[in-house]
C-alpha positions, 0 to 999 in steps of 0.5 A: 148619846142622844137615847142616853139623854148626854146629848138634847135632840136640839143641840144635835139639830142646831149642830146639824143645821145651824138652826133656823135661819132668821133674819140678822138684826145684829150688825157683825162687828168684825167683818173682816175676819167674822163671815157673814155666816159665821156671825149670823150662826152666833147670833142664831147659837146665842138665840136658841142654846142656854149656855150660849145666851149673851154670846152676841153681845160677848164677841161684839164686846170682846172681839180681841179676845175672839179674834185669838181663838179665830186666829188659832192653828188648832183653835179646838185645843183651846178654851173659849173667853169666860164664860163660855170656857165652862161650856159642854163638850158638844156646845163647845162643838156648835160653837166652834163650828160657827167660829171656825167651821174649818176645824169641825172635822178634826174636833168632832173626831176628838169628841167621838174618841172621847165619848165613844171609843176610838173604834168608832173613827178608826176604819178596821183593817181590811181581811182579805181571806174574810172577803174571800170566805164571804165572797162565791162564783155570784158574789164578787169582790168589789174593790172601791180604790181612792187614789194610789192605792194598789191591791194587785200585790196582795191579791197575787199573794193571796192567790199564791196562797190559795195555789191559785196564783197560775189561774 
């Protein structure tokens, strides 16, 4: 999307790094539920991205209307307070990262399907004969499990399959 020219390289760094780190001269007006890394990414995302400019002021000023979208069980399915609920789909990503970084994953995996293609989050299912064919006596098959799961089952049908199942 960036070689497209949909996404700035900023935006994709900001997004990835969180911008530069300055020192904070903004006093976080809601402590107890805006961290301290929460409120220095706004004042940063506000400092450095046009459609956030203000955004400081907005949430010291509206901290009732923030504290909803905070509180939210799926805060990614929501609109931000106007005016920042006419923002771009990959700010509404930043921003939302710094007000709930918790909820990044599930949101940039909606973004990718969007913009993308569901292929794109789906893993594809696993071929065992392909893995076979690409597989010889000097290049095993390698089988990285996460917890619970059991491909023995498979492979002894396989190897029924191939009338190797007594070797």
């Amino acid at each position: 999307m960036t070689a497209r020219n949909e996404i700035e390289s900023s935006l994709l760094s900001f997004f990835l790094t969180g911008g530069v780190a300055l020192e904070n001269q903004h006093a976080n007006p809601a402590p107890e539920w805006i961290s301290e890394k929460s409120w220095n990414e706004i004042v940063r995302a506000d400092a450095a991205i046009a459609q956030l400019s203000g955004l400081h002021e907005h949430v010291a000023g509206n901290c009732e209307q923030w504290k909803k979208i905070y509180d939210l069980q799926n805060p990614e399915d929501a609109k931000f307070p106007s005016p920042y609920d006419e923002i771009t789909d990959f700010v509404f990503l930043i921003l939302l990262k710094a007000i709930r970084p918790d909820k990044i994953v599930h949101a940039v995996r909606y973004f990718i399907i969007e913009h993308m293609g569901k292929e794109f989050v789906e893993p594809p299912s696993f071929d065992l004969q392909a893995s076979f064919n690409d597989s010889s006596p000097t290049i095993p098959l390698v089988f990285i499990l996460s917890p619970g799961s059991d491909p023995m089952d498979n492979l002894l049908m396989f190897a029924k399959e191939l009338g190797m199942y007594d070797k």
